[in-house]
N, C-alpha and C positions, 0 to 999 in steps of 0.2 A: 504494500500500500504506500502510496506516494507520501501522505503525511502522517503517518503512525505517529511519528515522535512527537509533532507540531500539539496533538489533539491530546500525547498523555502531558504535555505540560499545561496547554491549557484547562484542564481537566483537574489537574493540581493544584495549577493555583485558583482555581473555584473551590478547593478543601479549606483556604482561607479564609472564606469568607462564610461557612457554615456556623458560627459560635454568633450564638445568639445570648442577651445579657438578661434573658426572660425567659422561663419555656414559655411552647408553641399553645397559643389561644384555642386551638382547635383539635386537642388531642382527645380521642373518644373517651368515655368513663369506664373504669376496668369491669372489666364481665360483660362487656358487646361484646355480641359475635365478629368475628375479623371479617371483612367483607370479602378478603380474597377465597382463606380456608376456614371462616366458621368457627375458631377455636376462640374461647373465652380470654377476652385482651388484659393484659395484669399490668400493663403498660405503655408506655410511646409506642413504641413498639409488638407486633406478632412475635411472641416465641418460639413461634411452631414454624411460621410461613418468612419472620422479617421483613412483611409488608409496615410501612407504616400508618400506625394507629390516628390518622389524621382525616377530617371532615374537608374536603376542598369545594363542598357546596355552599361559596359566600361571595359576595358581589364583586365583581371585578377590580371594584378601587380599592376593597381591599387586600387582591391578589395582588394590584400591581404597589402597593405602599408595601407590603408584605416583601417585594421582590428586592423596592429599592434597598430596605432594610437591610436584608440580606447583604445587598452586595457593598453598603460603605460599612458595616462592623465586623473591623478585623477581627480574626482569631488573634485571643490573647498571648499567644503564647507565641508570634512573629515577635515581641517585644521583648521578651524573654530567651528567646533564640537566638537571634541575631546580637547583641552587644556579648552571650557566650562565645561565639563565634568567633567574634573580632579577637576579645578581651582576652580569654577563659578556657580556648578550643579545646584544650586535655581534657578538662572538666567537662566542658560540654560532651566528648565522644564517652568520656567512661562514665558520666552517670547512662547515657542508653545505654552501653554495654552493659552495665548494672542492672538495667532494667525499670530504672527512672526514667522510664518514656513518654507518660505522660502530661509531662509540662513542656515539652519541646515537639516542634516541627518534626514528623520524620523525615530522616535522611534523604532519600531519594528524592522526595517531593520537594524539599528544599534547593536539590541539586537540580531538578528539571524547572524550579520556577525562574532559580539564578540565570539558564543557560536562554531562558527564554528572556530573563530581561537583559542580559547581556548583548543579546543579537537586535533587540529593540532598543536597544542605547546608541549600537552602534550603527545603527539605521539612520537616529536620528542625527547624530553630530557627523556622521559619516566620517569617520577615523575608525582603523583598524590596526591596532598597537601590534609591530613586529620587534620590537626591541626598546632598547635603552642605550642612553649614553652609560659609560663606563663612571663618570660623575659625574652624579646629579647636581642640577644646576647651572653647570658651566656649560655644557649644550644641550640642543635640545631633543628630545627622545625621538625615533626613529619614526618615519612615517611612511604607511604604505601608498603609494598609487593606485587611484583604480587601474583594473587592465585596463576595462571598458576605456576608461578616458584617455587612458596613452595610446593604444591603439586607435583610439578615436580619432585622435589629433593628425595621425600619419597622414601621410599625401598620399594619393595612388602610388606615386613612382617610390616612396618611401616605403609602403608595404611590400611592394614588387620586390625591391632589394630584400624586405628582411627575407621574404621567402624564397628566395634563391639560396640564401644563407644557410637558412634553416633545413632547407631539403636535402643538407647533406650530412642530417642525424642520419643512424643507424641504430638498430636494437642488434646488438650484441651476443650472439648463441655460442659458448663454448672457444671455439677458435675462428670460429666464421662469423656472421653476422643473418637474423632470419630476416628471406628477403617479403613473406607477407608480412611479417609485424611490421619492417621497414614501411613497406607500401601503407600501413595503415596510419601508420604515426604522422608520415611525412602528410597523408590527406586529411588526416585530422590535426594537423598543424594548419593545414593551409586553411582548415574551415574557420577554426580559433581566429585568424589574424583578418580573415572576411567578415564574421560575425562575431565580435567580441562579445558586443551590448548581449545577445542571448547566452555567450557559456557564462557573462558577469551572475547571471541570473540562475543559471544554472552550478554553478559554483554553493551561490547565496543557498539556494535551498538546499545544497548537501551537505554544507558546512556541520550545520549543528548537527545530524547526525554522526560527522565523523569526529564533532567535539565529545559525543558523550561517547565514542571508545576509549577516550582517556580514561574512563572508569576504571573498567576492565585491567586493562593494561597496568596502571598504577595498584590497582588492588594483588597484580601478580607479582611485582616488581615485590610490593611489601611482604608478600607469603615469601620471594626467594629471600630477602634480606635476614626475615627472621622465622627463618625455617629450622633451627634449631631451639625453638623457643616455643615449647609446646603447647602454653594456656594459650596462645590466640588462633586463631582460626580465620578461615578467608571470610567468614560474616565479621568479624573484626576488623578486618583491613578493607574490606568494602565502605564498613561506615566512616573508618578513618577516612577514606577515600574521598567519599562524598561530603564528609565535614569541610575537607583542605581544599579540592576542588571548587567549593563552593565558595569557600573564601577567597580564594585567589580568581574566581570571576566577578564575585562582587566589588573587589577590587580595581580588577582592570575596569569594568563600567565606572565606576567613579575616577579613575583616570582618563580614559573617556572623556567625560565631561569635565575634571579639572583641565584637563590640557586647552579644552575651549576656553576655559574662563581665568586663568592665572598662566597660561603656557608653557614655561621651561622650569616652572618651578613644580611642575606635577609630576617631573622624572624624580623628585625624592620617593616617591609613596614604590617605586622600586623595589625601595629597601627593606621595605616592610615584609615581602613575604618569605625569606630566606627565615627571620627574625620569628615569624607564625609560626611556619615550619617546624623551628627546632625548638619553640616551646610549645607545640602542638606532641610531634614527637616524642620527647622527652617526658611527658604528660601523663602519655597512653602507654608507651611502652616500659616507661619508666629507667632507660637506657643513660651509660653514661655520656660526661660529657664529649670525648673521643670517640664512643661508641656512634652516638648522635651524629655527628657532623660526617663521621666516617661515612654513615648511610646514607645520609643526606644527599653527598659529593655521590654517591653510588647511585642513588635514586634519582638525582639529575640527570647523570648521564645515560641512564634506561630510559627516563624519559623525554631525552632530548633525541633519542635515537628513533623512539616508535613514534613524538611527533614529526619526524621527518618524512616516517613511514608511510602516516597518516596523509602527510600534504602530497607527497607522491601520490597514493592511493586515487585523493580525492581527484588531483589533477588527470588522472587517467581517468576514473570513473565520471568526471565532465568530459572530458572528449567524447569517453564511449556514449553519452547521453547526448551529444549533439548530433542530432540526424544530419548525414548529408544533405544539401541542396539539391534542390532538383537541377536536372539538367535543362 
């Protein structure tokens, strides 16, 4: 399905906004029959069936005040979550692991609303953070170009060149080189450098899908680190995952928008996540301080390797998604 992912974050962050600071005015009285299966109601709730115990025969205005309600009262517990997050993140991962679930966001759902506000942040200031200066401050942090708009800008005869250039990639087999993938690459270059404004698009929609492999990936990374380390478990290192994941995209959207609004001075907030990290780390795993940083340096370079892997991926899987032209 085209938008699987789009629809479980939206769907998520509708879990937001379910906490209500009243119960519901229209929950039937215990001992009606359930209207789905019949069985005597002892609550909000069917125990039997899970339908819920609720009358929706009431006038329109107050469905639709009912609705609005709904959607501006946050769930308590975004306020509660998030400054763990920033502040606290060991504590935050090991009371869930504890089992203090309760009063925080679940994991996942927080990681799939982050990545959707993430991609609508950077929708709107239109920046897309590839890097950092080496110090913060003194320049200023690295800025991507659309393709769409560089290739836009070319002249016909400016494109004509790149692609005579370009047409003498080759995919590489063993000691030879294969001459269909060749053939494929080379025409699917040529289409990219024709139609940019469409793979721009097509890019945009696969991205976030191949942002939430980071999960994954990271979650494995941390089983191989501490795989000698028998109380945790890959439900462990997942929530870890989606805890630090999540912070370090909430992060870059608010770089994002500091870089609009204060510019070179938004490459400090850089520094911040190396800093999460290893008291995130140190938190959960309760490791020491060489232990820490040793993983750290370790888990970067795993992760600098399979987001590599990723942009690869993605960039072939836009080609392979842009149809050829007709003739």
């Amino acid at each position: 399905m085209a938008h699987e992912l789009e629809a479980a974050q939206i769907a998520s962050a509708g879990g937001w906004f379910r906490f209500r600071r009243r119960p519901p005015e229209h929950v039937q009285a215990p001992g009606t029959p359930c209207a789905n299966c019949a069985t005597p109601l002892m609550g909000p709730w069917c125990h039997a069936c899970g339908q819920l115990a609720e009358d929706f025969h009431r006038s329109w205005l107050k469905l639709i005040g009912e609705s609005v309600e709904g959607i501006f009262h946050f769930d308590g517990r975004v306020w509660r979550t998030l400054p763990d997050l920033a502040l606290k993140p060991g504590r935050l991962t090991k009371l869930y692991l504890e089992g203090h679930r309760a009063p925080q966001i679940p994991p996942l759902r927080l990681f799939l609303v982050v990545l959707l506000a993430l991609f609508f942040v950077g929708s709107l200031t239109g920046g897309q953070m590839v890097g950092a200066s080496a110090t913060p401050g003194k320049a200023a942090p690295a800025r991507q170009v659309s393709l769409a708009s560089a290739l836009g800008s070319l002249t016909p005869e400016q494109r004509a060149r790149l692609k005579s250039q370009l047409m003498n990639a080759k995919v590489q087999m063993g000691t030879g080189y294969d001459e269909a993938a060749t053939a494929w690459l080379r025409e699917r270059i040529a289409q990219v450098i024709d139609r940019p404004e469409e793979y721009q698009l097509i890019l945009e929609e696969w991205s976030e899908r191949f942002a939430f492999l980071m999960l994954p990936i990271s979650a494995l990374l941390l089983g191989v680190l501490f795989m000698f380390q028998r109380r945790f478990y890959v439900f462990d290192h997942l929530v870890f995952s989606m805890h630090s994941l999540s912070f370090f995209g909430l992060l870059i959207a608010v770089y994002m928008i500091a870089d609009k609004l204060v510019g070179d001075l938004a490459g400090w907030l850089m520094l911040v996540p190396p800093v999460h990290l290893f008291v995130h780390m140190r938190g959960v795993y309760a490791t020491s301080v060489l232990g820490t940083l040793a993983r750290m340096l370790l888990l970067f370079v795993g992760s600098l390797v399979g987001f590599v892997l990723l942009m690869i991926g993605l960039i072939l899987v836009g080609m392979a998604a842009l149809t050829p032209a007709a003739a």
